[in-house]
C-alpha positions in Angstrom: -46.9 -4.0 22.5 -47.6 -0.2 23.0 -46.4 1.8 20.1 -45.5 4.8 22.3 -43.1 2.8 24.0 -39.3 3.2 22.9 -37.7 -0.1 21.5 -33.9 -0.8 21.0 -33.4 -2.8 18.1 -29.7 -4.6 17.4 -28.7 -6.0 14.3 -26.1 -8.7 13.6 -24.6 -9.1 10.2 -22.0 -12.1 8.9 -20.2 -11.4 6.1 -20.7 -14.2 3.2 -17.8 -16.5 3.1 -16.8 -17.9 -0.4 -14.5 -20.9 -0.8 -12.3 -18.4 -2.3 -11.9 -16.9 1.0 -11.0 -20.3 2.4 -8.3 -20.8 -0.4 -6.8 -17.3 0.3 -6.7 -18.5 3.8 -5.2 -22.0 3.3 -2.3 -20.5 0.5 -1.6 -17.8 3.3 -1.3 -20.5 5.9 1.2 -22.3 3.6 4.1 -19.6 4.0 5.1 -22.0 6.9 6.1 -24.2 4.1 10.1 -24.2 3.8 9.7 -24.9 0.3 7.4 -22.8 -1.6 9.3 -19.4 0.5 13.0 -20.3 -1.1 13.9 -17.9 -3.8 13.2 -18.2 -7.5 16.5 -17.6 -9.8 15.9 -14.4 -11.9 17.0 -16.3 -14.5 14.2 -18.4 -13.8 11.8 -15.7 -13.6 12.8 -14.4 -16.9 13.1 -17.5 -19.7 9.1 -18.7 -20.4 10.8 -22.5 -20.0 12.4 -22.5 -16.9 9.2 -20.3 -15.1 6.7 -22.9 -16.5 8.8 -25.4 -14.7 8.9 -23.4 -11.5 5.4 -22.9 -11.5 4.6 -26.7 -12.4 6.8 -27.3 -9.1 5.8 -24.8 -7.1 2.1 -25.9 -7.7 3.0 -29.7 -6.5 4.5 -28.2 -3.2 1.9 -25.7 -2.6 -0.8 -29.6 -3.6 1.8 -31.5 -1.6 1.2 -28.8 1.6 -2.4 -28.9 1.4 -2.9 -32.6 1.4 -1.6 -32.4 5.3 -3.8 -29.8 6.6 -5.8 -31.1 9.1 -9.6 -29.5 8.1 -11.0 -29.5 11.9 -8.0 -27.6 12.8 -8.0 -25.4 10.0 -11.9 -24.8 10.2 -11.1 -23.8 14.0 -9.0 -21.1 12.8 -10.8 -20.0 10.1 -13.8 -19.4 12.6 -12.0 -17.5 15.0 -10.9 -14.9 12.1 -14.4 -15.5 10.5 -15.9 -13.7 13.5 -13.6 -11.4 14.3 -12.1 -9.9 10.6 -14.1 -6.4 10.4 -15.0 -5.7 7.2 -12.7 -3.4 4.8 -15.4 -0.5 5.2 -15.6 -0.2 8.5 -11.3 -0.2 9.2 
């Protein structure tokens, strides 16, 4: 190649992709479940009992949701926004 000669040069970057993302991803799909968006009693919210219990439940729903999400499908999904989410900086 003739180094006088003007080049375009492109580069691609993919941002890294943690299975943290993917959990983030799959608890933010879950708000289609009935059952974890019903309201917690305040009263719940404030005794340390009753809100260990509601967490202890809420964590078998959120489980209980999981166990029925189809992987292909959600892999599917998470590709689209995988290559289309623009990084914070650049927004």
């Amino acid at each position: 190649m003739n180094q006088t000669e003007e080049s375009v040069h492109l580069t691609f970057v993919v941002r890294e992709r943690s299975g943290f993302w993917i959990g983030q991803k799959l608890t933010g799909a879950a708000i289609e479940s009935e059952e974890l968006r019903r309201v917690i009693a305040p009263a719940d919210v404030t005794n340390e009992k009753a809100l260990a219990a509601t967490v202890t439940q809420a964590r078998d729903q959120l489980v209980a949701w999981l166990e029925k999400v189809d992987g292909s499908t959600m892999a599917t999904e998470l590709l689209s926004i995988a290559t289309s989410e623009l990084e914070p900086d650049y927004l």
